[in-house]
C-alpha positions as CSV (number, residue, x, y, z in Angstrom):
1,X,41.7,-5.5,19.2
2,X,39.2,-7.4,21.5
3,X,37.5,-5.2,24.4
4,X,37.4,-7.2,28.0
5,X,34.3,-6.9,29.6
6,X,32.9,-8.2,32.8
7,X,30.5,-11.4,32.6
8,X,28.3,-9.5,34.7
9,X,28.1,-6.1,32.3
10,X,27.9,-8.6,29.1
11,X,25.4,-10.7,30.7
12,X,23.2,-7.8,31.8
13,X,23.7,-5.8,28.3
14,X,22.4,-9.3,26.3
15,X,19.3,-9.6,28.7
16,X,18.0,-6.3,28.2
17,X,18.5,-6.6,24.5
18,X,16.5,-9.9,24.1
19,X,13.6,-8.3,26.6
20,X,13.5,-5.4,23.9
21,X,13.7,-8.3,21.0
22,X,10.2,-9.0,22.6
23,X,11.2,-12.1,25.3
24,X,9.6,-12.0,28.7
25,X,12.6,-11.1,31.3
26,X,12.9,-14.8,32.8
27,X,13.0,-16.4,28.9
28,X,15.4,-13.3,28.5
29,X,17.8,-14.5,31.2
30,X,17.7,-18.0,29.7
31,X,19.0,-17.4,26.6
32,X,21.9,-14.9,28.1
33,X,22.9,-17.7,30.3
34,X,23.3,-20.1,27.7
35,X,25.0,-17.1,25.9
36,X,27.0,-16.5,28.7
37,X,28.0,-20.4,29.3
38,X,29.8,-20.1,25.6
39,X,31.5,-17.2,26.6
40,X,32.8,-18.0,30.4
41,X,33.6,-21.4,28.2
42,X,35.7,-19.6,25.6
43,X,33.2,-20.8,23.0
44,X,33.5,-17.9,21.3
45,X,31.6,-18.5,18.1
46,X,28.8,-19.4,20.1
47,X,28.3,-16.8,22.6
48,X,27.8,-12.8,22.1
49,X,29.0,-13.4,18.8
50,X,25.9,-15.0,18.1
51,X,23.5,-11.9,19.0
52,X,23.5,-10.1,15.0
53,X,22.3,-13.3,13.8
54,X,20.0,-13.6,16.9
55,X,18.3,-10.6,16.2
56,X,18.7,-10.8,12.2
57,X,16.2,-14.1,12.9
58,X,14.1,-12.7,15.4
59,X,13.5,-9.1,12.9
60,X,12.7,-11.5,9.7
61,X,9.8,-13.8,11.6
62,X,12.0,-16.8,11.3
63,X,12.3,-16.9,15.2
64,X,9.1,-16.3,17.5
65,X,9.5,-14.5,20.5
66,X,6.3,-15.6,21.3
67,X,6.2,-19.2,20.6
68,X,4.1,-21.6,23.0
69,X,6.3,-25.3,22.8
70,X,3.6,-28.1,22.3
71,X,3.5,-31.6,23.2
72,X,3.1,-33.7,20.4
73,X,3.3,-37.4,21.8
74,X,4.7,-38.2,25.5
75,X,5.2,-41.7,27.3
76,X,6.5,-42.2,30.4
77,X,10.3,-42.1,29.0
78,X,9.6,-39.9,26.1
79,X,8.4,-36.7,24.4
80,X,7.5,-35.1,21.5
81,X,8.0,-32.0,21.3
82,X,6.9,-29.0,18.6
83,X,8.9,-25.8,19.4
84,X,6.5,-23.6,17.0
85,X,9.8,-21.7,15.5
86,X,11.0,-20.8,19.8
87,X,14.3,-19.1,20.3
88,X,16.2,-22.5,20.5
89,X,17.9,-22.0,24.1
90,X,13.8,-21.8,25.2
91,X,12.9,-25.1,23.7
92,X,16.1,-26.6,24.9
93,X,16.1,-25.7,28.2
94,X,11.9,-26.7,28.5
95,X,13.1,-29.9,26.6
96,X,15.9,-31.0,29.0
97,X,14.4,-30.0,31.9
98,X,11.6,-32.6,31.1
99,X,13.9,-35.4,30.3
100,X,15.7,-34.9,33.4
101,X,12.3,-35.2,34.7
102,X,11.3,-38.4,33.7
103,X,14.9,-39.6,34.3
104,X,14.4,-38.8,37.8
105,X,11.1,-41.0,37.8
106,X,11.8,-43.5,35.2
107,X,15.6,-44.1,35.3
108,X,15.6,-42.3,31.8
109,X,14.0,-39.7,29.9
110,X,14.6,-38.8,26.0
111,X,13.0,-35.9,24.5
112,X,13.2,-34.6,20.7
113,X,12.1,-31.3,19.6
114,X,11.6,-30.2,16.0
115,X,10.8,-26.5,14.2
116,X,13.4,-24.9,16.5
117,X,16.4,-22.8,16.3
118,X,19.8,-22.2,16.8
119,X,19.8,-23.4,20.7
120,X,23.6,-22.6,21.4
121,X,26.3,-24.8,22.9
122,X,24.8,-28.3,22.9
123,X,26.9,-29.0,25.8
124,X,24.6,-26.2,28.1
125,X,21.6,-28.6,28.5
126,X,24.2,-32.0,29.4
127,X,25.3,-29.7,32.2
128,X,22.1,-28.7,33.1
129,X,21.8,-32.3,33.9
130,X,24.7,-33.1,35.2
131,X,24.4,-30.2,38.2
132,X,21.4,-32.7,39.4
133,X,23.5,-35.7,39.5
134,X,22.3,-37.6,36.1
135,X,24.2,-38.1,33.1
136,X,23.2,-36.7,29.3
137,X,22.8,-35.9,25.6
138,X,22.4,-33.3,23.4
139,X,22.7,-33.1,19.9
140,X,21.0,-31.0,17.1
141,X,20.8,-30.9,13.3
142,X,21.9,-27.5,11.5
143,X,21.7,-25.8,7.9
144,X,23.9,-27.5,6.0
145,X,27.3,-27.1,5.8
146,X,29.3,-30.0,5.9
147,X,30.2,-32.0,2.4
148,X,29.7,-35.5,2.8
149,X,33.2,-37.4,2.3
150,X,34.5,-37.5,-1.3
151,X,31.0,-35.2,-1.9
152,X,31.6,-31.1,-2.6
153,X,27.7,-30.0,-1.8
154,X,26.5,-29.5,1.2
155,X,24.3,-31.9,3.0
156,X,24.5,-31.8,6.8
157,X,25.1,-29.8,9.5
158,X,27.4,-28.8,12.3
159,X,25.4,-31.4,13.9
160,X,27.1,-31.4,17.6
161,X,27.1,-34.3,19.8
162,X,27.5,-33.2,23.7
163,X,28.1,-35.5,26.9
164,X,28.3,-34.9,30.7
165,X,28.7,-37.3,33.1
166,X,29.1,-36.3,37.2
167,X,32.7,-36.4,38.3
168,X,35.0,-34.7,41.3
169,X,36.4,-32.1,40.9
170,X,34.4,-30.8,37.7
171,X,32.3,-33.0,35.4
172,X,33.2,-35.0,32.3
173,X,32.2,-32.4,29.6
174,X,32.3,-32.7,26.0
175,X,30.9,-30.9,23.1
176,X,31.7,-31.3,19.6
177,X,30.7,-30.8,16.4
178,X,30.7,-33.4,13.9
179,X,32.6,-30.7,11.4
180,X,36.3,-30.3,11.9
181,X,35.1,-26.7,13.0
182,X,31.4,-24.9,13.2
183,X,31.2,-22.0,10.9
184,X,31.4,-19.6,13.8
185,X,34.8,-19.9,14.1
186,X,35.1,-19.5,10.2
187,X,32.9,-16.1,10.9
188,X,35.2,-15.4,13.9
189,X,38.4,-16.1,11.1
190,X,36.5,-13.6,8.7
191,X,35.8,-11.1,11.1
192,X,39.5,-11.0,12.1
193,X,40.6,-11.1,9.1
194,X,43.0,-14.5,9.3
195,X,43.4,-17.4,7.2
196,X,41.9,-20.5,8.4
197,X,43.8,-23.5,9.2
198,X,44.6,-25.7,6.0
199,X,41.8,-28.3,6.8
200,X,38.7,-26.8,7.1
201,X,37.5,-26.4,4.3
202,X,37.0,-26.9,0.4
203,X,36.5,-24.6,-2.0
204,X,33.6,-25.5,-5.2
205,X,36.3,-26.8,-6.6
206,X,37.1,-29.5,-3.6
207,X,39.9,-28.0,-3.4
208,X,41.3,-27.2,0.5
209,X,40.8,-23.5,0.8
210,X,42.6,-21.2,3.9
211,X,40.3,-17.8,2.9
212,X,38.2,-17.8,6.2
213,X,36.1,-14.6,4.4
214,X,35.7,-16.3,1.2
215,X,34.5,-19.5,2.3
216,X,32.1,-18.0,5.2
217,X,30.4,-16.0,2.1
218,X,30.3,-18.9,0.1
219,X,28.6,-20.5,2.6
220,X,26.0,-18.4,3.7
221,X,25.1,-18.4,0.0
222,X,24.8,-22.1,-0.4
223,X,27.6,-22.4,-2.9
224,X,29.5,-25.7,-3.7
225,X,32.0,-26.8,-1.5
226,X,31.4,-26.1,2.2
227,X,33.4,-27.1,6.2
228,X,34.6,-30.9,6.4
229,X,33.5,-33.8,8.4
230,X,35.6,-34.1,11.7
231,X,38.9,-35.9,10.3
232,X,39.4,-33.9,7.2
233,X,38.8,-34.8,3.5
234,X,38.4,-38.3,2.7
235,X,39.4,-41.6,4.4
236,X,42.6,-41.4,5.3
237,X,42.8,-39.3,8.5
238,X,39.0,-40.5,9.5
239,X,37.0,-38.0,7.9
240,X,34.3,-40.9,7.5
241,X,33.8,-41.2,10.9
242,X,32.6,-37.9,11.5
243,X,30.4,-38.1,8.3
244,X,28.9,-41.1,9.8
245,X,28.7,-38.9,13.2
246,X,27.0,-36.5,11.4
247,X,24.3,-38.8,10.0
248,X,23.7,-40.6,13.1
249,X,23.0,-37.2,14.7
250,X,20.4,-36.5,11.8
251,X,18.8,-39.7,12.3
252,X,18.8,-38.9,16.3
253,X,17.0,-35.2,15.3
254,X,15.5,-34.7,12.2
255,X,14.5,-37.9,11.0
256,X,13.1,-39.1,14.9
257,X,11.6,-35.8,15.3
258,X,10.2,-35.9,11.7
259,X,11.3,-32.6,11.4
260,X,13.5,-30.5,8.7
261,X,16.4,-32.4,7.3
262,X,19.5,-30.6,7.6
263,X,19.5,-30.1,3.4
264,X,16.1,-29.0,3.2
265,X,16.9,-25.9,5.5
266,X,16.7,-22.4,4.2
267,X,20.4,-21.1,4.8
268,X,23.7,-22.4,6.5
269,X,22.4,-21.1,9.7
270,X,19.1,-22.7,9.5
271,X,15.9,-22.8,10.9
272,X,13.6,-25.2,11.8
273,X,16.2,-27.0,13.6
274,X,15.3,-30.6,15.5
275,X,16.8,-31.4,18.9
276,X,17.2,-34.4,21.0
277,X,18.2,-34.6,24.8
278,X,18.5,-37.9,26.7
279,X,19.0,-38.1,30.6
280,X,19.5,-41.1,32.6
281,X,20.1,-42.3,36.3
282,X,23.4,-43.5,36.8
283,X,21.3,-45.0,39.8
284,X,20.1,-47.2,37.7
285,X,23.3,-49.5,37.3
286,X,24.6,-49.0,41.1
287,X,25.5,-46.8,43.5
288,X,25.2,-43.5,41.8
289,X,27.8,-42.4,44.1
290,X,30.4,-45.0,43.8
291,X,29.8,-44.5,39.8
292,X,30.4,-40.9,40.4
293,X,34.1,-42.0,42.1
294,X,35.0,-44.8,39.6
295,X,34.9,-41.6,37.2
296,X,36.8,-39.3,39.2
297,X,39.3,-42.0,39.5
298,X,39.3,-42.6,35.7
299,X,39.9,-39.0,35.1
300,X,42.4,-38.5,37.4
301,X,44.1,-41.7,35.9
302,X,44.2,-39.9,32.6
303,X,45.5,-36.6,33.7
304,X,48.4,-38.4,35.8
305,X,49.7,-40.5,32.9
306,X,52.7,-40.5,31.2
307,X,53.1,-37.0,29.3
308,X,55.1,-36.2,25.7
309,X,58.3,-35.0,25.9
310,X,58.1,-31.2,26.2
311,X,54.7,-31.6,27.7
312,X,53.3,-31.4,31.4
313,X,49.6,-31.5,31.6
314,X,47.2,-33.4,29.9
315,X,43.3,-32.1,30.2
316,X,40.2,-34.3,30.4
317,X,37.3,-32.7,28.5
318,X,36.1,-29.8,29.8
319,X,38.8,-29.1,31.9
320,X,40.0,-26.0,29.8
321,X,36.5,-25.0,29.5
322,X,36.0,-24.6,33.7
323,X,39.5,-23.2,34.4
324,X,38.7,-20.3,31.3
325,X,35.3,-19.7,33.4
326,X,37.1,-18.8,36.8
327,X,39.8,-17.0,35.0
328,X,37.1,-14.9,33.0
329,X,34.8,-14.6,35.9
330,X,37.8,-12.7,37.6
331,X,39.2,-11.3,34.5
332,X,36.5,-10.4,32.0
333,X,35.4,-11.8,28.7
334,X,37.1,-10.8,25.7
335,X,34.8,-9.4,22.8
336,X,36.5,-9.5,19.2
337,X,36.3,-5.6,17.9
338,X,33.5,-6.3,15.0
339,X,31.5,-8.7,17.3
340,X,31.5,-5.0,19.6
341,X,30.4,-2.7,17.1
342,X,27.4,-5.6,16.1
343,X,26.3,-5.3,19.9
344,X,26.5,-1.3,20.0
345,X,24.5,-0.9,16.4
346,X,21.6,-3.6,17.8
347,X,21.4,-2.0,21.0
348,X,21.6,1.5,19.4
349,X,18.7,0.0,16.8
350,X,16.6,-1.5,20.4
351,X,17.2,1.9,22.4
352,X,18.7,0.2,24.9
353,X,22.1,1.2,26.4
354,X,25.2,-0.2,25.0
355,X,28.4,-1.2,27.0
């Protein structure tokens, strides 16, 4: 049974447990609002969800709350950055908010982090962008999870690709993974106690496996078989593709950052995760705001077309994701029962009030 509670009570209950985690109260507010963002989103394996492993990290030294982020290299289009083990939404934010920098005063700005953490959505930062009229990147590399196709070990990530680009009336939005699912929404399966989708995942056997709890354990404890590329097991339905995706984003994150492949991470979750952010001018090519309408009109083009039989909408992406925020902004945000019970023991555990 989920609990609804208001973004504002949610919000304000994850603030004061990451100021007692040891975060100053504006890096505190950060990482609630990328929290928060999931949540409005209906991202639910990424948003409060998230806060027992949070704070399992932050307890075992794995994540420091008091991280400084270095510059490593920088040119007038680029960075280096070394997030010295950050909380992940810090060293995205910092890292996004310099390549919209530089795209603001070179046409273009790409950034890559490395020894980072879990930063969230990856879709957060592109909108960060997006809000200031450029278009965006984001992707990160992950704890393995993902078996490479016609492979039953696992060797990459969730490794998410995200994308925003400025359009009327809400921006083109879209955030993937490069798994048919990320593990948080096997963990939200196991914590509600469902089968997963046939699909998902194989078993150490490679064999496709529907037990959501028995698969998340296997997981977490690095055991053979793990979540598929995005298009399923083998060739067939384009499960290649998203095992190329996958690598692509490696080469993007890890390998450019010269940080942590995804495989030699301790743990599904991961640490030491590598990040890479690219913002750009749509001034650049033209009239940034007759871009901004060709898109508009491209999206509405798409929504308008010609529906399935016993269907009346089509959505562009991130279209679902605003119309959950105002519906949840008026409504509440539903928290799954466990997820609940994780946020009362931590904030028990902080001395901080719970909800």
């Amino acid at each position: 049974m989920d609990t609804i509670v208001s973004e504002r009570s949610l919000r304000a209950l994850t603030e004061r447990l990451f100021e007692r985690e040891g975060f100053s109260g504006a890096d505190a507010c950060v990482i609630a609002d990328v929290l928060m963002l999931a949540d409005l989103f209906g991202i639910e394996s990424h948003g409060a969800q998230r806060m027992m492993y949070y704070h399992q990290n932050i307890a075992s030294g794995s994540v420091n709350t008091q991280a400084q982020i270095e510059t490593v290299r920088e040119t007038p289009v680029s960075a280096l950055l070394d997030a010295h083990f950050a909380m992940g939404q810090l060293a995205g934010v910092h890292a996004m908010r310099l390549a919209m920098r530089k795209a603001k005063q070179s046409g273009i700005g790409m950034v890559c982090v490395r020894n980072s953490s879990h930063y969230g959505i990856a879709g957060y930062y592109t909108l960060m962008a997006a809000k200031e009229g450029l278009c965006a990147f984001s992707m990160t590399n992950t704890g393995p999870i993902m078996t490479p196709t016609f492979g039953r070990e696992m060797m990459l990530g969730t490794n998410p690709i995200a994308f925003c680009m400025p359009a009327d009336p809400y921006p083109f939005w879209f955030d993937a993974s490069t798994t048919v699912v990320t593990l948080g929404k096997v963990e939200v399966h196991a914590k509600r106690e469902k089968p997963m989708p046939e699909g998902w995942t194989i078993d150490a056997d490679g064999v496709l496996c529907t037990d959501a709890q028995r698969m998340n354990s296997s997981i977490l404890a690095g055991g053979m078989g793990g979540i598929l590329p995005l298009g399923g097991a083998g060739e067939t339905r384009g499960g290649h593709k998203g095992y190329g995706l996958a690598i692509m984003v490696e080469a993007l994150t890890g390998v450019l950052a010269q940080g942590l492949l995804s495989p030699e991470m301790q743990g599904a979750h991961g640490d030491h995760t590598s990040h890479f952010f690219l913002a750009f001018d749509p001034a650049i090519f033209g009239d940034a705001d007759a871009i901004r309408a060709q898109m508009s009109r491209y999206l509405r083009m798409l929504r308008e077309s010609e529906k399935l039989p016993g269907e009346n909408r089509i959505y562009t992406p991130g279209e679902k994701a605003f119309e959950s925020m105002r519906r949840r902004m008026e409504t509440g945000i539903p928290v799954e029962e466990k997820t609940m019970k994780e946020l009362r023991r931590i904030a028990a555990e902080l001395g901080v009030e719970a909800i």
